[in-house]
N, C-alpha and C positions, 0 to 999 in steps of 0.2 A: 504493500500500500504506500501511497507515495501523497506526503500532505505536504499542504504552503506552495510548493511550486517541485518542479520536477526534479530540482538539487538532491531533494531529503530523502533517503530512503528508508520506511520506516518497517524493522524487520522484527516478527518474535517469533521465536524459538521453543517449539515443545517438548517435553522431556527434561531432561539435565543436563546441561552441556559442561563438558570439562572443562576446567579451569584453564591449566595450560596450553590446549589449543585453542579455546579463546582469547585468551590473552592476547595469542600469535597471530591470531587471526586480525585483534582489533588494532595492531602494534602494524599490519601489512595494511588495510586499509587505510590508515590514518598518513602513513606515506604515501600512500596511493590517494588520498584526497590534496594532499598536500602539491604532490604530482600534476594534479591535475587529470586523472587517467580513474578514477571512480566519483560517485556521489556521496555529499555527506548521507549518515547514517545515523538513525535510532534505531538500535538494537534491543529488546527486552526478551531477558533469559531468568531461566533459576539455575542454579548451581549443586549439585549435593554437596553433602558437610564439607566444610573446608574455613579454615581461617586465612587471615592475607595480612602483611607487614605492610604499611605504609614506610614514605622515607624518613617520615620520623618516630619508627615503632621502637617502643624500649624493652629489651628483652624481657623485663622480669615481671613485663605484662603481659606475659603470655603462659599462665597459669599453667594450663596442662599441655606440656607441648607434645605429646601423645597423642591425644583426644582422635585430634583430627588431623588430616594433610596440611600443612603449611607453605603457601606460597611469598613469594617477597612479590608484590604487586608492579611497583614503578612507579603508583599514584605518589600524592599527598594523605597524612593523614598518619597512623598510630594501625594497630590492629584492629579490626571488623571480623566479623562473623557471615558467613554465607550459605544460605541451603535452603532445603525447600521448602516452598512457602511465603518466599520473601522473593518480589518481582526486585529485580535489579537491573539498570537501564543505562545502558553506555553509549554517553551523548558524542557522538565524532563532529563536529562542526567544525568549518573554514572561519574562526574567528579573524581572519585578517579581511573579510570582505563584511567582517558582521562588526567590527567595534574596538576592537584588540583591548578588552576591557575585563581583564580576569576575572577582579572583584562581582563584575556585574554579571559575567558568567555565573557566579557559583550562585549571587542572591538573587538570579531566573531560575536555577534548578529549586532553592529553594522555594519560592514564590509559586513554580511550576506544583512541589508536591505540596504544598498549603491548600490550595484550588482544590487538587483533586480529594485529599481530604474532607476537607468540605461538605464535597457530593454526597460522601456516605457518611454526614452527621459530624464528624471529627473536627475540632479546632486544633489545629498546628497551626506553630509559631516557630520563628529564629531565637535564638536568643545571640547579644551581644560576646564576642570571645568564644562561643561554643559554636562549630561547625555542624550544621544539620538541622533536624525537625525535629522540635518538641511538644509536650501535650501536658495537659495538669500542671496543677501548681501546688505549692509546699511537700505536703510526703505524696503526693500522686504524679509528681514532674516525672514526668518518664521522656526517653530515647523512642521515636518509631522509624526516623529515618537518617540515613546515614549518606555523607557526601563524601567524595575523594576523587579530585579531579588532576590529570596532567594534561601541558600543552606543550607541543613541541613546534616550531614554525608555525606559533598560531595555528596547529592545530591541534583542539581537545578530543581526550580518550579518557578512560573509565569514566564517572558519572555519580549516581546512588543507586542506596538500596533502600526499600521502601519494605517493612515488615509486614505482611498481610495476615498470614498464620504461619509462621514458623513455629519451631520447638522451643519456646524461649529460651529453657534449660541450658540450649548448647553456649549461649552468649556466657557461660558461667565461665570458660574455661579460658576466657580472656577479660583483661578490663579492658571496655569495648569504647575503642578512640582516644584512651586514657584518661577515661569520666567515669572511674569507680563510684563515685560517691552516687550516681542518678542509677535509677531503673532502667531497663529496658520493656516496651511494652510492641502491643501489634493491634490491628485493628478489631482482628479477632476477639484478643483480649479484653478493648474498648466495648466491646458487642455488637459491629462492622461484621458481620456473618455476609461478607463477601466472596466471590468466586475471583480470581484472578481475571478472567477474561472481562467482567466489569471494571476491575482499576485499569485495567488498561485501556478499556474506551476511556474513562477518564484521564486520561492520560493526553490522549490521545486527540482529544475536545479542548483541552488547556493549553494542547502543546504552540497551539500560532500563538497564544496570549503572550506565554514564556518567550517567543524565538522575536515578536517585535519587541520585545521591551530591553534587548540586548545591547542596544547602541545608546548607554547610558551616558557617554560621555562623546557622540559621537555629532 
């Protein structure tokens, strides 16, 4: 499916798709948009169990380093958790024709998954110094979504992850972004008894709102 105009091409993926050929895959496109020789891309995939090192992960945040596979990502960001349940959306954008405007990159993803929250009842919010979506306040502030983005030549790869009904549990075996102190929660959890293929129409309805509001400084 191909939304906004014919640049975007918007792709999801059934099943579980492996980490490390994903990775490879989004690391060859993003040269390849870069190139000039593909179309930017939204990709939405689920992952099985697996945790990820951002380039600023600290080891001794990675609780059980058994649990699960460990990948070192490329993004920004600390360690995150990934597996099923939780849509995860890797935005590849030509930000050199969109804004060159990082900041305003990541507070569109943000602003993107606030919207679609929304739809199914939920209030997300940013908060100031914390990267991502949050929900509840005092002992109910919890984590639902998580951001980690790279660019390279202006252009961006990996994106977020958006928690729907994951196993919360598995977030135990790391402190998740290096924000011990907060819960982790999901829509699920909220009582969002949503289907996957609903957030992602959502998603999907939001997505022109997020992609003109990129040239913040432009």
């Amino acid at each position: 499916m191909n939304l906004v105009d014919d640049s975007i091409e918007w792709r999801v993926t059934p099943g579980l798709a492996p980490y490390a050929e994903t990775l490879a895959e989004m690391e060859a496109r993003a040269a390849a948009i870069r190139a000039g020789e593909a179309k930017e891309l939204v990709w939405l995939l689920e992952h099985p169990p697996l945790y990820t090192a951002g380039t600023s992960a600290v080891e001794d945040e990675l609780l059980v380093p058994d649990r699960f596979p460990v990948f070192r990502a490329g993004r920004g960001g600390r360690y995150t958790y990934h597996g099923p349940g939780q849509r995860v959306g890797y935005v590849l954008l030509d930000l050199e024709k969109r804004g060159r405007d990082i900041r305003c990159f990541v507070a569109g993803i943000e602003n993107w998954l606030i919207r679609t929250l929304a739809d199914f009842g939920i209030e997300g919010r940013s908060e100031p110094g914390r990267v991502g979506i949050w929900t509840g306040h005092g002992p109910r502030e919890a984590k639902i979504g998580a951001i980690g983005v790279r660019v390279r030549r202006w252009v961006s790869f990996h994106g977020f992850s958006l928690n729907v009904d994951p196993d919360l549990s598995h977030f135990s075996g790391i402190v998740p972004c290096g924000l011990g102190e907060y819960a982790v929660t999901s829509m699920a959890a909220l009582g969002a008894g949503v289907d996957m293929a609903a957030v992602d129409d959502a998603l999907a309805r939001h997505f022109p709102q997020m992609l003109a509001g990129l040239r913040c400084t432009a």
